[in-house]
N, C-alpha and C positions, 0 to 999 in steps of 0.2 A: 135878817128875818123876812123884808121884803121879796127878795129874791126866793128864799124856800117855797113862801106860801103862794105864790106866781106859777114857781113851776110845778109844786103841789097841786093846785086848782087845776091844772093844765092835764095833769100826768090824770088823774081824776076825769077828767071829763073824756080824753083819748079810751081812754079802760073801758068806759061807759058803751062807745059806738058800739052799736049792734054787728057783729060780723058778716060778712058776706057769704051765702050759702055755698056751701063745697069750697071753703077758703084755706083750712086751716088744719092741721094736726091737730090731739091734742096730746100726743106724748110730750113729755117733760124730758130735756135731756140738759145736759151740762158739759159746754169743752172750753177747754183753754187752749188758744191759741196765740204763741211768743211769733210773732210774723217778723222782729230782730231780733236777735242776742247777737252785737257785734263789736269789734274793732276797727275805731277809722282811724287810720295815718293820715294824720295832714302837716301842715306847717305849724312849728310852734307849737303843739301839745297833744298828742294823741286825746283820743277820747274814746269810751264806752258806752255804747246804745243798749239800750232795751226798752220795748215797742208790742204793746201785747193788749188780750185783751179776753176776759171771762164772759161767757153766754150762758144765762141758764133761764129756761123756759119752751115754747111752744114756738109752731111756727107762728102762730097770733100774737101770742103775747113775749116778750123777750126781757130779760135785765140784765144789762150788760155794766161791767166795769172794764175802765181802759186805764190805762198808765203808758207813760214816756217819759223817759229817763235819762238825760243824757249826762256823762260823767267824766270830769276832765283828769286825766292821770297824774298828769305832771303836776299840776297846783292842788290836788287831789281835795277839789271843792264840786258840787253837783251847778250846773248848768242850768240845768232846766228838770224840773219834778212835777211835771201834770199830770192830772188825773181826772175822771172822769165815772161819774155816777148815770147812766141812761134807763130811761123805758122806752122801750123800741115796741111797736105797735104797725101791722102788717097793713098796708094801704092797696097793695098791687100782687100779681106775682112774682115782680120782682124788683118791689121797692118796701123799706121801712120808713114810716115819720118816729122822730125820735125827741124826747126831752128829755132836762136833766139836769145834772150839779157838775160844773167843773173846777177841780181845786190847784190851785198854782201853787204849789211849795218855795219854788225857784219859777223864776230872779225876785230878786225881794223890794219891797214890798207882796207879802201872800194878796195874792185878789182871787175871791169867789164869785162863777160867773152861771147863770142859767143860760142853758143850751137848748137849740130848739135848731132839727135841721130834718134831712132825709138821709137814706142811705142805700145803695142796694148797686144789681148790674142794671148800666146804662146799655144804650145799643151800643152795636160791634163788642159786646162784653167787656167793655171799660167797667169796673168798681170801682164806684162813688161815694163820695160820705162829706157832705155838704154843709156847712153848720156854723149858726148865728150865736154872738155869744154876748153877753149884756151882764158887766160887772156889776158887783153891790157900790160902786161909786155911778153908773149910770153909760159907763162907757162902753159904747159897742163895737163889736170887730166882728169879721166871716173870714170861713177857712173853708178852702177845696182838696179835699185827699182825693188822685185819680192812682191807679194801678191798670197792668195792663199784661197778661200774663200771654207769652209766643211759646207755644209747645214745638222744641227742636226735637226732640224724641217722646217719647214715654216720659222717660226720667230727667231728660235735661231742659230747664226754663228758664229763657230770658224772659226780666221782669223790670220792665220801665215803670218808674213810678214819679209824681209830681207833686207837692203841695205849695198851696199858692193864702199866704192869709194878707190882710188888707184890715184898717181900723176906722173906724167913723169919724172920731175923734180923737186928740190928744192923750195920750197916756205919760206924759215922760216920767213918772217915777219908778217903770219896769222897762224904757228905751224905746217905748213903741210915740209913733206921730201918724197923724191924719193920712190916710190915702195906703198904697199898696207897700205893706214894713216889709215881707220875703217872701222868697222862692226858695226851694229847695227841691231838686230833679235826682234822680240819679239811675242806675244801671248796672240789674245784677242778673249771675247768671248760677243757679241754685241746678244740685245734681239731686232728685229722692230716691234718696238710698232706699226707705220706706217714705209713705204718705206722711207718716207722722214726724220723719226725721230726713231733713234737706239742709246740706253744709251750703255757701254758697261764696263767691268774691264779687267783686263790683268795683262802682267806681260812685260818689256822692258830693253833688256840687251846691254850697246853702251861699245865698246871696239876700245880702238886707238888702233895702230898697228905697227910693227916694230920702225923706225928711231924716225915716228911721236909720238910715245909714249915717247919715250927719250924725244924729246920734251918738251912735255906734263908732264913730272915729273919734269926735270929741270926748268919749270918755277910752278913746287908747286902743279898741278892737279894734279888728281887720271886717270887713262888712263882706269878704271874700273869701270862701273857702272851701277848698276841693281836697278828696278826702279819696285813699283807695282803703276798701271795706275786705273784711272775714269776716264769716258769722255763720247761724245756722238756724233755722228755722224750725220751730217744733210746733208739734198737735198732740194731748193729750183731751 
C-alpha cells in the first residue's frame, strides 16, 4: 500500500506541472506496439519472447502498459512475467519522465515495484528508457534499455539493442545480489513488409553477472546464454 500511494502522490503531482507553451498535441490516440513476438534456440530449452507495449494518450500526457514474457518450451513453465503500469509525462521534445507500478509474476516470489525513470531518443538517435525500481520489501534495482536502429534500405533494419539492469541490494529470494545481476545484447535484422508488420532473425546473448551469477549456478542454471531469434514485429 506504501508503494501505491508513493507513486500515487507522484503520478499526481507530474499531471499537475503546468505545460510548456506550443509543447504538446492534444489528440488522443491508442497503438499497440509487439516490438518481439519471438523464438530463441538456444542450448538446453528453447524459449518464447513476447516484449510489447500499449500507449494511449497525448503527446503530453501518456499511459502506457508493458509486458515481458518470457516462456520455456521444454519444461513448459514461464521464466519471467513482467509487467508494467506507467504515466509518461512530456519533459522535452524528445524525452518522457515516467512513473508507475511494476508487477513480477515470475520468478517467484511475486514482488511489486514503483518505477520512476525517463524515456525517449537520446543523441545520435539511440532510444532510451532508463528506470529506477523500489520493491514493497524496500529493495532497489535500475535498468537501461538502449536500441539503435541502421537503416540498410527503406525496408531492411539492423537493430542492436542492449539492456543492462544492476541491484542496490540483496534480493536472494527471486536470484538477484548487490551490484551489476545482467546484460542482455543482441542483433536483429527485421525486413518491413509494411510499417506495421516486420518478420525478422538475429542472434541474443543474456549474461547474469557477478554475485547473481553465483546465484544462478548454485541453484543449477547456466548464467550464459546465446540464443539465435525468429520473430516478427507488429504495429497496430
Amino acid at each position: 500500500m506504501k508503494t501505491l500511494s508513493l507513486v500515487a502522490a507522484a503520478i499526481f503531482i507530474m499531471a499537475a506541472l503546468p505545460a510548456r507553451a506550443g509543447m504538446a498535441d492534444d489528440d488522443i490516440f491508442a497503438a499497440l506496439f509487439v516490438n518481439r513476438l519471438e523464438h530463441r534456440f538456444q542450448a538446453g530449452d528453447d524459449m518464447l519472447v513476447a516484449e510489447g507495449q500499449l500507449r494511449i494518450g497525448n503527446d503530453e500526457h501518456k499511459l502506457v502498459g508493458k509486458a515481458d514474457i518470457d516462456y520455456l518450451t521444454g519444461e513448459g513453465k514461464y521464466e519471467k512475467a513482467e509487467f508494467q503500469l506507467r504515466y509518461q509525462r512530456m519533459i522535452s521534445d524528445f524525452f518522457d519522465a515516467h512513473i508507475g507500478i511494476r508487477q513480477d509474476l515470475k520468478p517467484s516470489p511475486n514482488r511489486t515495484y514503483a518505477v520512476f525513470g525517463v524515456s525517449g531518443l537520446a543523441r545520435q538517435w539511440f532510444e532510451i528508457d532508463a528506470s529506477a525500481f523500489v520493491s514493497e520489501k524496500g529493495d532497489a534495482s535500475l535498468r537501461l534499455d538502449a536500441d539503435y536502429e541502421i537503416l540498410l534500405t527503406q525496408r531492411l533494419i539492423l537493430e542492436p539493442a542492449l539492456t543492462l539492469d544492476a541491484a542496490l541490494s540483496d534480493d536472494k529470494a527471486v536470484g538477484t545480489a548487490a551490484g551489476f545481476t545482467s546484460l542482455e545484447t543482441g542483433l536483429r535484422l527485421r525486413y518491413e513488409i509494411e510499417r506495421e508488420i516486420a518478420p525478422y532473425l538475429g542472434i541474443n546473448w543474456e549474461r547474469k553477472l557477478g554475485a547473481t551469477a553465483d546465484l544462478a549456478r548454485a541453484a543449477g542454471e547456466d548464467p550464459d546464454v546465446l540464443s539465435v531469434v525468429t520473430g516478427v514485429r507488429l504495429m497496430f
